[in-house]
KEVEX-34167 format. One record per residue: residue in three letters; x, y, z of N, C-alpha, C, O in turn. Coordinates in steps of 0.2 Angstrom, whole numbers, padded with zeros to 4 digits, always signed. Example, Ala and Ser with C-alpha at 12.3 -4.5 7.8 and 13.67 -1.06 7.14 Angstrom:
! residues 2
Ala+0066-0028+0039+0062-0022+0039+0066-0016+0039+0071-0017+0042/Ser+0064-0011+0035+0068-0005+0036+0064+0000+0039+0067+0006+0040/
END
This chain:
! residues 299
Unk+0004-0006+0000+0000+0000+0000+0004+0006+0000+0003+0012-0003/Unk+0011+0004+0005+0014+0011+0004+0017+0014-0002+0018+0019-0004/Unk+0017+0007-0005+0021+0008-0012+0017+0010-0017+0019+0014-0020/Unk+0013+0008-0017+0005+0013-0022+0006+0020-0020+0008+0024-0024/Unk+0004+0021-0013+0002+0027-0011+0009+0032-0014+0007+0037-0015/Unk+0017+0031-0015+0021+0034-0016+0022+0034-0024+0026+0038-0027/Unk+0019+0030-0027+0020+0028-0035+0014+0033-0037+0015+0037-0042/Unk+0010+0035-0033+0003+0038-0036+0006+0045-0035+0007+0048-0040/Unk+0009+0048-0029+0013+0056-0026+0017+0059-0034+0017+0064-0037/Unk+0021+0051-0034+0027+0053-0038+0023+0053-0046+0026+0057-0051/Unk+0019+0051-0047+0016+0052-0053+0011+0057-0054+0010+0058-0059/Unk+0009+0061-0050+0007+0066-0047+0010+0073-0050+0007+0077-0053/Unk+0017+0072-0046+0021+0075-0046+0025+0078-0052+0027+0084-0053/Unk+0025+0072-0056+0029+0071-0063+0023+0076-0066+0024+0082-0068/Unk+0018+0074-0067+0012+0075-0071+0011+0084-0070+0010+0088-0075/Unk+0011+0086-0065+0012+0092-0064+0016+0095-0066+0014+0101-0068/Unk+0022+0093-0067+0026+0099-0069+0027+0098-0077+0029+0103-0081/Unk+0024+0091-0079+0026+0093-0086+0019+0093-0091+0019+0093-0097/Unk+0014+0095-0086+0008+0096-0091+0008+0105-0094+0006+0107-0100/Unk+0010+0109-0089+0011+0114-0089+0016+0118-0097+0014+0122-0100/Unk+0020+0114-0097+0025+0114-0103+0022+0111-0109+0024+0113-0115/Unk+0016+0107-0108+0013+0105-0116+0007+0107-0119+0005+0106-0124/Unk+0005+0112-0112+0002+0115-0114+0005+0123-0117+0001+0127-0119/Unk+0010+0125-0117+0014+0129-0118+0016+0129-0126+0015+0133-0130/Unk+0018+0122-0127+0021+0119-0132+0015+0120-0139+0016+0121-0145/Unk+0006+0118-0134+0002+0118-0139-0002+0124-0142-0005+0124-0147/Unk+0000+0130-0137-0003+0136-0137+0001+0140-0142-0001+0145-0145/Unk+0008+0137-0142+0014+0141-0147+0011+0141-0155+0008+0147-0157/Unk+0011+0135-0158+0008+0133-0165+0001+0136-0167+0000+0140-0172/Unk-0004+0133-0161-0010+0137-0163-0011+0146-0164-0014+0149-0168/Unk-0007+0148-0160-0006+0155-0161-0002+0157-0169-0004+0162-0172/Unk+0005+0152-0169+0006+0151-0176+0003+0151-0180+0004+0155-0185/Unk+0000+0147-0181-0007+0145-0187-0010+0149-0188-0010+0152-0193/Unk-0014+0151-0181-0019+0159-0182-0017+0163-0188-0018+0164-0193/Unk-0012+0165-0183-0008+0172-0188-0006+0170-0194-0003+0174-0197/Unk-0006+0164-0198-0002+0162-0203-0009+0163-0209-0009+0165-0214/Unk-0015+0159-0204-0023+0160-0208-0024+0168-0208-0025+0170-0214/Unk-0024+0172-0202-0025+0178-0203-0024+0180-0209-0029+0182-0212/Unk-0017+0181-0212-0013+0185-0216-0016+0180-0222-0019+0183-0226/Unk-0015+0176-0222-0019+0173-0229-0026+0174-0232-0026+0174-0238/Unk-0031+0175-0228-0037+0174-0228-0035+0183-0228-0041+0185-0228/Unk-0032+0189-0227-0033+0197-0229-0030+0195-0236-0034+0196-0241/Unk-0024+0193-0238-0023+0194-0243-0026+0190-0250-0024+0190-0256/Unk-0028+0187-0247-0036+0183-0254-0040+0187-0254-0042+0188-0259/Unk-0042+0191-0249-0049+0196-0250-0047+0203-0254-0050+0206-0257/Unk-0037+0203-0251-0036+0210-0255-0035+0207-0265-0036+0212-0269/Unk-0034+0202-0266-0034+0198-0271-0041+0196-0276-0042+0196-0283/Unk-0043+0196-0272-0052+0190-0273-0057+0198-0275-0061+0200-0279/Unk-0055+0202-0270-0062+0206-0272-0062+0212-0278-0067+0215-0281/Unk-0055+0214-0280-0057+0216-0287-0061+0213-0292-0065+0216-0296/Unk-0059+0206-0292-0061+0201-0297-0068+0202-0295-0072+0204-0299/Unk-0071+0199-0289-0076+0198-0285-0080+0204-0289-0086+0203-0292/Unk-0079+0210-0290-0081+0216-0291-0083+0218-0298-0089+0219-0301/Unk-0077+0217-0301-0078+0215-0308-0083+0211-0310-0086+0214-0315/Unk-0086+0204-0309-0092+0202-0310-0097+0199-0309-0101+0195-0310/Unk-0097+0205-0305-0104+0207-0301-0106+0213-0306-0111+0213-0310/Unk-0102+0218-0307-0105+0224-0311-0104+0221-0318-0108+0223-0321/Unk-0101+0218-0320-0103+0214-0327-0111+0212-0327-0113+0210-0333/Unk-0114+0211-0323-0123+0210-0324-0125+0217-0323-0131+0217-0322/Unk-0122+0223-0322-0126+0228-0320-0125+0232-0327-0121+0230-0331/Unk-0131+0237-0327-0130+0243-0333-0125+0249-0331-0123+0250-0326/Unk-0123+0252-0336-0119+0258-0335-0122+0263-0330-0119+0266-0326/Unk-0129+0264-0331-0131+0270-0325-0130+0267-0317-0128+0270-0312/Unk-0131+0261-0317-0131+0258-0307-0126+0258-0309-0123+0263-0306/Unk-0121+0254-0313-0114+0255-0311-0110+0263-0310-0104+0262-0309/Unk-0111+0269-0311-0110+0276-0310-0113+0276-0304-0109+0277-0300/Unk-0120+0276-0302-0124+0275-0298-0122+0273-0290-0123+0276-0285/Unk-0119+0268-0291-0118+0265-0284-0112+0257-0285-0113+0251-0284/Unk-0105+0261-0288-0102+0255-0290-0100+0249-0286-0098+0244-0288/Unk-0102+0250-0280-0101+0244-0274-0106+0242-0273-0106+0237-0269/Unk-0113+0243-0276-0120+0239-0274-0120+0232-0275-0114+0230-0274/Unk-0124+0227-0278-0128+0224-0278-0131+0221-0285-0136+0217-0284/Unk-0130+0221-0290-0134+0220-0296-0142+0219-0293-0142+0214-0289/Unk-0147+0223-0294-0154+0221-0294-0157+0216-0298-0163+0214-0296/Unk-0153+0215-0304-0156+0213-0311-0150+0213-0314-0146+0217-0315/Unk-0149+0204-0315-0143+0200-0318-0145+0201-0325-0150+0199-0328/Unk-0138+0205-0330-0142+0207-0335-0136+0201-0339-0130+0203-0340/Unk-0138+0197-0339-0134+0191-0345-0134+0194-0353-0132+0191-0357/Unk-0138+0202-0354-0137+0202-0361-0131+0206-0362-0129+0208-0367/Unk-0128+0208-0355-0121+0211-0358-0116+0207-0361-0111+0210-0364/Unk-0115+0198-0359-0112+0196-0361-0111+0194-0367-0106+0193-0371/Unk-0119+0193-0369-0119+0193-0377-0119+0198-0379-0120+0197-0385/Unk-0119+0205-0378-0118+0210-0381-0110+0210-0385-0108+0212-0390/Unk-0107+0207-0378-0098+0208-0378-0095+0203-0385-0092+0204-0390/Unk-0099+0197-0382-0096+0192-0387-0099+0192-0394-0096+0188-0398/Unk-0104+0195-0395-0105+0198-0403-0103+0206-0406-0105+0209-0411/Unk-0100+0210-0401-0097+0215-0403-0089+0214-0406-0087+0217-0411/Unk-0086+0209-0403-0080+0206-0407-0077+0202-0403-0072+0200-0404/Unk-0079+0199-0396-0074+0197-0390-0075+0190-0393-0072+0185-0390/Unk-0078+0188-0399-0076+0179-0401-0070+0180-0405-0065+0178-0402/Unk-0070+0184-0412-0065+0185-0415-0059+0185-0411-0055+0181-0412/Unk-0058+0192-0403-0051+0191-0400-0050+0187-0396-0045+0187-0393/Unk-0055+0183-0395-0055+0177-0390-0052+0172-0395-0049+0167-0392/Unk-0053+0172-0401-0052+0166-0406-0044+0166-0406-0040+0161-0405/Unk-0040+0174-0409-0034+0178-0409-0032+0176-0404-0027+0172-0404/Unk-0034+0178-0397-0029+0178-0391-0027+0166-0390-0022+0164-0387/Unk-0032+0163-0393-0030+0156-0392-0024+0155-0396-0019+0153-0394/Unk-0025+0156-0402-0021+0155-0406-0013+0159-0403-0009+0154-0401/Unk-0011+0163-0403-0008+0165-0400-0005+0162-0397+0001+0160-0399/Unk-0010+0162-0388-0005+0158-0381-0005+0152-0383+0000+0150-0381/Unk-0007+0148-0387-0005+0140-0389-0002+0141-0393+0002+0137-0392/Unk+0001+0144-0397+0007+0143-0402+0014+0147-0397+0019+0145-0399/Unk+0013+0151-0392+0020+0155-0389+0019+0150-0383+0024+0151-0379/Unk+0015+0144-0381+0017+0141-0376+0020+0134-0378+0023+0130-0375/Unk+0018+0133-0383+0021+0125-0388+0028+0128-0390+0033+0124-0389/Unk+0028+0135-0392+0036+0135-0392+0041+0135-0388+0046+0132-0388/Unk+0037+0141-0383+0041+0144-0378+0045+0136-0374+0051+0135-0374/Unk+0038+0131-0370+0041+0125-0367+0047+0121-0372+0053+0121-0371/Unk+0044+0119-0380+0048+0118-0382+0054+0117-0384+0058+0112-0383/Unk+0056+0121-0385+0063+0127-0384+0067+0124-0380+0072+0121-0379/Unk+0062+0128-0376+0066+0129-0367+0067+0122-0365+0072+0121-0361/Unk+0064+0117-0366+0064+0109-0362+0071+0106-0367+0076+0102-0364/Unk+0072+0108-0374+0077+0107-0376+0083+0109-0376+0087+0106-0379/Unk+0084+0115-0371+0089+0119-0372+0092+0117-0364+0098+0115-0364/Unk+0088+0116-0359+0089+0114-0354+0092+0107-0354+0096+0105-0350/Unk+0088+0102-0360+0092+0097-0359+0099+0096-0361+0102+0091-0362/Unk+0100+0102-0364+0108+0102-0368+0113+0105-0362+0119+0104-0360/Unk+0110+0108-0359+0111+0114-0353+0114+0108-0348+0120+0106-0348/Unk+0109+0107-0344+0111+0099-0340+0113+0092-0341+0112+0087-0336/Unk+0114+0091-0347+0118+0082-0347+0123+0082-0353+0125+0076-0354/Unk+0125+0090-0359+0130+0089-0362+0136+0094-0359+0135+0099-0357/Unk+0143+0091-0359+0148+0096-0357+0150+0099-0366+0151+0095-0370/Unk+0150+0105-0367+0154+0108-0374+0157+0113-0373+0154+0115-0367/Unk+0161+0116-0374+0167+0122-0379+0162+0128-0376+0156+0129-0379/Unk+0162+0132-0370+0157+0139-0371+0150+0135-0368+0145+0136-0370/Unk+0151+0132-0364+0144+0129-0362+0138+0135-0356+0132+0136-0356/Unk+0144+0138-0351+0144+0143-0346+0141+0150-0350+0135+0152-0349/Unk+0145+0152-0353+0144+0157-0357+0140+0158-0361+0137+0164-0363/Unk+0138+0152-0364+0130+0153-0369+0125+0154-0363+0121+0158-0364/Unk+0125+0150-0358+0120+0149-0351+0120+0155-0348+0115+0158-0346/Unk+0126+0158-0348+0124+0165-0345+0121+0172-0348+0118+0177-0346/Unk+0123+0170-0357+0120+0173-0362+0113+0172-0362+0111+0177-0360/Unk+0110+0169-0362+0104+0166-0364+0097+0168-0357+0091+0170-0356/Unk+0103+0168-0352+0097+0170-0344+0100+0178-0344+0097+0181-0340/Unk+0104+0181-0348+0104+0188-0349+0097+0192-0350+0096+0197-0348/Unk+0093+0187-0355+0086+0190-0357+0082+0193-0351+0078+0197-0353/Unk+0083+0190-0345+0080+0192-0338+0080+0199-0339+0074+0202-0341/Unk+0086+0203-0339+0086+0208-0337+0085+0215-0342+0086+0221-0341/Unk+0083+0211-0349+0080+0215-0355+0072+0217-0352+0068+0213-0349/Unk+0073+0225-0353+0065+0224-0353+0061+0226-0359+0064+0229-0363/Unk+0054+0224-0360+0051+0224-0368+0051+0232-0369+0051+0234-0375/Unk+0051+0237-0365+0049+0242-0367+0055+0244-0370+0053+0248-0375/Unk+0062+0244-0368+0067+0247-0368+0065+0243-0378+0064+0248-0382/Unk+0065+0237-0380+0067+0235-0387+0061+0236-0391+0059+0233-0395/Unk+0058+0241-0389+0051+0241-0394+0051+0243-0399+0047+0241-0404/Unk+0056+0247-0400+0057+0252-0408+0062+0248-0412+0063+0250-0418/Unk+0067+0242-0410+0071+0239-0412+0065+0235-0416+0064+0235-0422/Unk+0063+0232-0413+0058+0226-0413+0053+0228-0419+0052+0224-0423/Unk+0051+0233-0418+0045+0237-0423+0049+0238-0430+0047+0238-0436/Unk+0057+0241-0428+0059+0241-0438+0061+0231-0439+0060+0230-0445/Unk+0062+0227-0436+0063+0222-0438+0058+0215-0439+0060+0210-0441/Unk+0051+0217-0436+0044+0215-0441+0045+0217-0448+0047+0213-0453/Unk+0044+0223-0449+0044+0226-0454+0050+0224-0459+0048+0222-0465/Unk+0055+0223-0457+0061+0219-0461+0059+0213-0463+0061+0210-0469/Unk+0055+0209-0456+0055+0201-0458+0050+0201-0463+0049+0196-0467/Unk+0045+0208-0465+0037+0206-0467+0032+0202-0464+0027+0199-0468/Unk+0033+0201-0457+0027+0199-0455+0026+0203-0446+0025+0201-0441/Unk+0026+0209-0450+0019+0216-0446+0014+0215-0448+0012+0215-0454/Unk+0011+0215-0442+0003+0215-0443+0002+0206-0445-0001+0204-0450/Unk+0005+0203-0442+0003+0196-0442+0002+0192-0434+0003+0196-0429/Unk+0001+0187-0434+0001+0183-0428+0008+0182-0426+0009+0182-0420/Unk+0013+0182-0430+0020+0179-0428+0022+0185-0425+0027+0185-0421/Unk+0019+0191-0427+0024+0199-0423+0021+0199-0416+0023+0203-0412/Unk+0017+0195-0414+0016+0195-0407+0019+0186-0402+0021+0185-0397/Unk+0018+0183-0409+0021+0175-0405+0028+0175-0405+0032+0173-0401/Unk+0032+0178-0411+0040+0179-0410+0043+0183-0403+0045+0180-0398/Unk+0041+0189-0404+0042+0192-0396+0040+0188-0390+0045+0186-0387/Unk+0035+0188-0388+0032+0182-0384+0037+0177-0382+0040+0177-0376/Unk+0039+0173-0386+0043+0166-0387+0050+0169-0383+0053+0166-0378/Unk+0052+0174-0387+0061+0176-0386+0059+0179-0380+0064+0179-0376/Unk+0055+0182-0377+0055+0186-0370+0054+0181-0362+0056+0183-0357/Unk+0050+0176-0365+0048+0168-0361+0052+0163-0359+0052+0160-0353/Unk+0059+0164-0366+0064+0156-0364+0070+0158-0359+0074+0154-0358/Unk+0071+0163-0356+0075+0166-0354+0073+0161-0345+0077+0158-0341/Unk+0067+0162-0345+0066+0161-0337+0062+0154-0337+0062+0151-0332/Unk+0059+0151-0342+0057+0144-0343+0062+0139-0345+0061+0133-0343/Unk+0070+0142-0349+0074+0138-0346+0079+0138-0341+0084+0136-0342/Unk+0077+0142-0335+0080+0141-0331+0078+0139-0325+0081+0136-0321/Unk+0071+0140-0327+0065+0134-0321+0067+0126-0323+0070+0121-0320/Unk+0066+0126-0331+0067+0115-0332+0074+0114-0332+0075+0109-0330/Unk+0080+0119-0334+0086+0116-0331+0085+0113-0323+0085+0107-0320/Unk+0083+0119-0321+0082+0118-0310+0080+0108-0312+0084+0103-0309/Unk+0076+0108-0315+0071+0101-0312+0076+0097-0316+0076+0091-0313/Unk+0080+0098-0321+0081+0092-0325+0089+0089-0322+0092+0084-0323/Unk+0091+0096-0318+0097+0093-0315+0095+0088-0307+0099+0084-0304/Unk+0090+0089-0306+0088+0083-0301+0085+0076-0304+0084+0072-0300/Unk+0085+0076-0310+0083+0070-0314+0091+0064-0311+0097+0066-0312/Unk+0089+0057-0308+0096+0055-0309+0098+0049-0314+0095+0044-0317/Unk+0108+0053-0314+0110+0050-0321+0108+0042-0323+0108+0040-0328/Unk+0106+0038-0316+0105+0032-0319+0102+0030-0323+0104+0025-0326/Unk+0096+0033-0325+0091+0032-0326+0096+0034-0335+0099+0030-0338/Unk+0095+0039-0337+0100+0041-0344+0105+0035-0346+0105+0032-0352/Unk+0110+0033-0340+0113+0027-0343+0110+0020-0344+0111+0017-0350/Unk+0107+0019-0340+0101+0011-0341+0100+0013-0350+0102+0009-0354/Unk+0097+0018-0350+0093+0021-0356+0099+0020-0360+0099+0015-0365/Unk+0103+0022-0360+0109+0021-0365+0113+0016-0366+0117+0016-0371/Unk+0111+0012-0363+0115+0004-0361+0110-0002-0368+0111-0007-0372/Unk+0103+0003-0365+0099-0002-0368+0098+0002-0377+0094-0001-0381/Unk+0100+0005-0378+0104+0008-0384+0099+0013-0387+0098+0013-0393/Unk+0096+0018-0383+0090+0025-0383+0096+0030-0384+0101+0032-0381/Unk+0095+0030-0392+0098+0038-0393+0097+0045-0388+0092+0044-0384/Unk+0100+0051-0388+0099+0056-0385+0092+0059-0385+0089+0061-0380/Unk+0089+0060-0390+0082+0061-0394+0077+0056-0390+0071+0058-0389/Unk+0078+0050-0389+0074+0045-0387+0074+0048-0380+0068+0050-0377/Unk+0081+0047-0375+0083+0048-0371+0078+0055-0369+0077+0055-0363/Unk+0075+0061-0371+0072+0066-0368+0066+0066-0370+0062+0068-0367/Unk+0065+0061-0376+0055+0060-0376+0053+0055-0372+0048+0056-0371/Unk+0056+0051-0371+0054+0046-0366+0055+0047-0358+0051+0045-0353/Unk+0059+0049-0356+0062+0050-0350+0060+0058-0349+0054+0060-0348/Unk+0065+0061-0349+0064+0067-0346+0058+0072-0348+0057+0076-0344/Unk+0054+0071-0353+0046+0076-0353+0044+0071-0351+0041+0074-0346/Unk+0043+0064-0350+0037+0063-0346+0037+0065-0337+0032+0067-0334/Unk+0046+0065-0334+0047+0063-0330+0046+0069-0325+0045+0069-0319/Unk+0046+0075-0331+0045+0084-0330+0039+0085-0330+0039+0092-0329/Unk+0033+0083-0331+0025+0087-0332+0025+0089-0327+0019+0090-0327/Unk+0027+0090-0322+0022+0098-0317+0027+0102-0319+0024+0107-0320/Unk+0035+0103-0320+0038+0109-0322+0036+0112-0329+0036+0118-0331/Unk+0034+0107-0332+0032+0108-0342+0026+0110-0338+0026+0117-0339/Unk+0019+0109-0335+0016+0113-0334+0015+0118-0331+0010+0121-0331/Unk+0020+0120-0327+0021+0127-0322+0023+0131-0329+0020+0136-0330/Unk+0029+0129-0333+0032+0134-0338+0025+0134-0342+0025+0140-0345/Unk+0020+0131-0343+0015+0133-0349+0010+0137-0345+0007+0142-0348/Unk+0009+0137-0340+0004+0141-0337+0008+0146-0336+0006+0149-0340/Unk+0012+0149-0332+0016+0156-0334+0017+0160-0340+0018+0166-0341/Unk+0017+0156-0345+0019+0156-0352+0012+0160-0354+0011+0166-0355/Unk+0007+0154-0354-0001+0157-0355-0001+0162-0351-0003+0167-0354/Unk+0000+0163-0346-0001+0170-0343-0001+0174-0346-0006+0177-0348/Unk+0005+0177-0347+0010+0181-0351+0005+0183-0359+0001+0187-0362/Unk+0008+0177-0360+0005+0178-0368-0001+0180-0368-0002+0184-0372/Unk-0007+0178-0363-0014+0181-0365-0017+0187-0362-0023+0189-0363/Unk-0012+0190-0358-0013+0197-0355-0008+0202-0357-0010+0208-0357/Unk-0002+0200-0360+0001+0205-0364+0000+0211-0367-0002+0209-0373/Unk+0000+0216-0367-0005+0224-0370-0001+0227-0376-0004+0228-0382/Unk+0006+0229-0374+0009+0233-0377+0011+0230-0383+0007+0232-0387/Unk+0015+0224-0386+0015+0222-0392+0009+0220-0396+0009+0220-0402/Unk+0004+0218-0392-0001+0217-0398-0005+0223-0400-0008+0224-0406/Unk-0004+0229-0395-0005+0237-0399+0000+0240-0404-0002+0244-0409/Unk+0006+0238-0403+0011+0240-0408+0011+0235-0416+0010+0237-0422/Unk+0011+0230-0414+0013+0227-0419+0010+0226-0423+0012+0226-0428/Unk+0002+0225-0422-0005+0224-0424-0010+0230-0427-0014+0234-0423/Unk-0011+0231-0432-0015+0237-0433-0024+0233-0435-0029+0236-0433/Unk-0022+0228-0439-0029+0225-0441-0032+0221-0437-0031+0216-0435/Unk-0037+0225-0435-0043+0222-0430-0044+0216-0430-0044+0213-0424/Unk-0044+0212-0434-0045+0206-0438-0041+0201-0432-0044+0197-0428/Unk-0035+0203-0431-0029+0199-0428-0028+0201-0421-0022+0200-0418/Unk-0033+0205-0417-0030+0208-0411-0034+0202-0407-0039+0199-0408/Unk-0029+0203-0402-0030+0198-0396-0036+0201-0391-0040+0206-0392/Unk-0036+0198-0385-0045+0201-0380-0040+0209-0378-0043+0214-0378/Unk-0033+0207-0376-0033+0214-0368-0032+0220-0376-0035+0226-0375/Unk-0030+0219-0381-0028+0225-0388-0036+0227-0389-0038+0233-0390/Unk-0040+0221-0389-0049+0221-0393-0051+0225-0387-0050+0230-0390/Unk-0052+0226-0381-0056+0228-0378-0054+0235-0377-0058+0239-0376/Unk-0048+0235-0378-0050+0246-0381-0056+0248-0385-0058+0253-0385/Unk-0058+0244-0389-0061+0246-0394-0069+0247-0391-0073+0251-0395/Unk-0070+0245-0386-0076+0243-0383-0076+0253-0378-0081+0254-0375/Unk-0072+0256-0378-0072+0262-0375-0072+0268-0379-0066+0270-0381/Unk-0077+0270-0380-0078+0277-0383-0076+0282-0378-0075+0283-0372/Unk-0075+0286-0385-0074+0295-0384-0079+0297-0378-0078+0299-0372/Unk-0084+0297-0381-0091+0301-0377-0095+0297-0373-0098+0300-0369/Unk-0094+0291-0372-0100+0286-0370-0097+0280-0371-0095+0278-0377/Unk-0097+0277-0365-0094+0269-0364-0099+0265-0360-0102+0267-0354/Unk-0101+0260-0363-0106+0255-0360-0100+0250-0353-0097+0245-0355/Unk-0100+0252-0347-0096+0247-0343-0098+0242-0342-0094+0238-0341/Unk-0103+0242-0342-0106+0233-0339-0103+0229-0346-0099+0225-0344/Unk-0103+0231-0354-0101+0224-0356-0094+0226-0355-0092+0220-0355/Unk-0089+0229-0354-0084+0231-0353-0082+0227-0348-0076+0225-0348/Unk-0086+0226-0345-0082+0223-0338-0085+0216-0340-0083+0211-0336/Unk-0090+0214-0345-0092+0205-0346-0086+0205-0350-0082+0200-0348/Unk-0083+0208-0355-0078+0206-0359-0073+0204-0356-0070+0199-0357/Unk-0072+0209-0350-0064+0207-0345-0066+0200-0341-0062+0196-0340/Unk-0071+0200-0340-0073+0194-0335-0072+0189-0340-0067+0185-0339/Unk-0075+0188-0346-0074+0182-0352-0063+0182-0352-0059+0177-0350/Unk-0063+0185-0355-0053+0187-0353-0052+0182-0348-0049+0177-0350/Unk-0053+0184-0343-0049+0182-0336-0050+0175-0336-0046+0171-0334/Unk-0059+0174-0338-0057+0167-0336-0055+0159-0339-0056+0154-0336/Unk-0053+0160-0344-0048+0154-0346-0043+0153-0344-0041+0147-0344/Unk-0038+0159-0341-0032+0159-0337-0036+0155-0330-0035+0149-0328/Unk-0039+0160-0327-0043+0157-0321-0044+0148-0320-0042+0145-0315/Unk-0047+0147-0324-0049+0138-0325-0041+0135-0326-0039+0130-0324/Unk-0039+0139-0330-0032+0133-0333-0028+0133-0325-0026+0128-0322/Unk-0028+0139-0323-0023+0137-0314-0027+0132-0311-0026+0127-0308/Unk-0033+0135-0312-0037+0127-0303-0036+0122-0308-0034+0117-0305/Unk-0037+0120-0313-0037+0112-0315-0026+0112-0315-0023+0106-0315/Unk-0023+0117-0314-0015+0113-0316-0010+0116-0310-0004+0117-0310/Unk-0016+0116-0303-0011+0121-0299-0008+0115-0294-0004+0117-0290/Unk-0009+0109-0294-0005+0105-0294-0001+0104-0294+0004+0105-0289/Unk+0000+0101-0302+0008+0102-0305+0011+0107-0304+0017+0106-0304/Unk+0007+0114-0305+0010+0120-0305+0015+0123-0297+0021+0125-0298/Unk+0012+0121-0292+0016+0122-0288+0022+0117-0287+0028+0119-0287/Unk+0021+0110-0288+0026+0105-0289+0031+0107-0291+0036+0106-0288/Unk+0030+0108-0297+0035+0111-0303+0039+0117-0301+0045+0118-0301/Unk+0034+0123-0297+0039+0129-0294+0045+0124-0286+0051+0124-0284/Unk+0041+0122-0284+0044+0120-0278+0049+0114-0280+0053+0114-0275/Unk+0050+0110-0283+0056+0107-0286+0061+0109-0292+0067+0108-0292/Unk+0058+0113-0296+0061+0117-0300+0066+0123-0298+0070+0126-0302/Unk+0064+0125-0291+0071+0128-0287+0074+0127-0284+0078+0132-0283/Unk+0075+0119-0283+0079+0115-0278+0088+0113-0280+0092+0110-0277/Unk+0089+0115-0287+0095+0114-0288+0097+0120-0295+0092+0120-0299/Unk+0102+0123-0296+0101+0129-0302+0108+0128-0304+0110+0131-0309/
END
């Protein structure tokens, strides 16, 4: 008995002093967490409610939206959207696909090949082309725009699709291969040698192996790439005169008069815009983080 009654004290004892501490231990994290949610959940709202706002007044008319721009839509007016998409927003919705799918076939393209010359061959100037080529970072498009603008004109192909997928393309590979190199040097060489052993050409060796082995960095670079390319402003105002070939953000000037601008489709045209990019992250944001988050881990 005495030995219980002395086992219970001492357990007692123990238990006292160290419940104190785990409780201490549990109050640290949650308070962590808090502040970690707090700060996320303001900056999605400072994020979320432009957008949020945007198409809400996309159902209103021009006078409520002057009226009272923070209210309510009273009356969801769906005929602004078809107002937008039969005023020309199919035509640059049609231009701006064409476009981000040809500057994002290239740009990865490229970029996943240049990267695999970058990380599995040694040549003559290997450093030097690699430092040349990530120089592009620190071009900006504005500085090269009058360069750019006499050398359309030279190629003969101003006022085409390619005077905006060219630029697009050469402005894109600079930072898309420096993302798939990141990923392709964490590929290991075993796997290349096996492949070479069993007698897979170099060509074989990057379509079988390394693209497949790469889809969240190949789609983190394609979803950046779509970004870019379908929000783009300045180029497809320059380069492009014929309405015919303008992309949505270049078309949607068009929808703004001098005297009188209708905002509600104005703001369904920008809502139609946004949301392809929109859809393309939540179905690829997956991959898309994966690909950022190992594509930094070795450079």
């Amino acid at each position: 008995m005495e030995t219980e009654k002395q086992y219970e004290y001492t357990q007692a004892n123990v238990l006292s002093k160290i419940e104190p501490k785990k409780l201490l231990k549990t109050k640290k994290p949650f308070l962590s967490g808090f502040v970690v949610y707090f700060i996320l959940i303001v900056y999605f709202i400072i994020i979320a409610y432009p957008l949020l706002w945007m198409v809400m007044n996309s159902f209103r008319s021009s006078k409520e939206i002057l009226g009272d721009s923070w209210g309510f839509p009273k009356e969801f007016l769906i005929q602004n959207y078809v107002d937008a998409w039969q005023s020309g927003i199919a035509g640059y919705f049609l231009n701006s696909v064409i476009v981000t799918v040809a500057t994002c076939v290239l740009t990865v393209l490229i970029s996943a090949m240049g990267a695999y010359a970058f990380s599995r061959f040694q040549f003559k100037g290997k450093n030097i082309l690699l430092i040349f080529c990530l120089g592009g970072l620190m071009l900006s498009p504005q500085v090269s725009l009058i360069p750019l603008y006499k050398l359309m004109q030279a190629l003969h192909i101003y006022n085409t699709y390619w005077a905006m997928i060219l630029p697009y393309v050469a402005y894109r590979i600079p930072f898309t291969l420096l993302l798939i190199r990141a990923y392709f040097l964490s590929i290991p060489k075993e796997l290349e040698e096996s492949a070479s052993l069993d007698g897979c050409s170099n060509l074989q060796i990057f379509t079988k192996i390394f693209l497949p082995l790469s889809k969240p960095v190949l789609m983190t670079a394609t979803v950046m790439t779509g970004y870019f390319a379908w929000n783009e402003f300045m180029f497809a105002i320059v380069f492009v005169d014929n309405d015919k070939l303008r992309t949505i953000p270049a078309g949607l000037m068009q929808f703004r008069d001098a005297l009188q601008t209708n905002w509600g489709v104005l703001l369904a045209g920008l809502t139609i815009s946004a949301l392809p990019i929109v859809i393309l992250f939540l179905f690829a944001q997956k991959y898309f983080i994966r690909g950022m988050a190992s594509g930094s881990i070795k450079g």
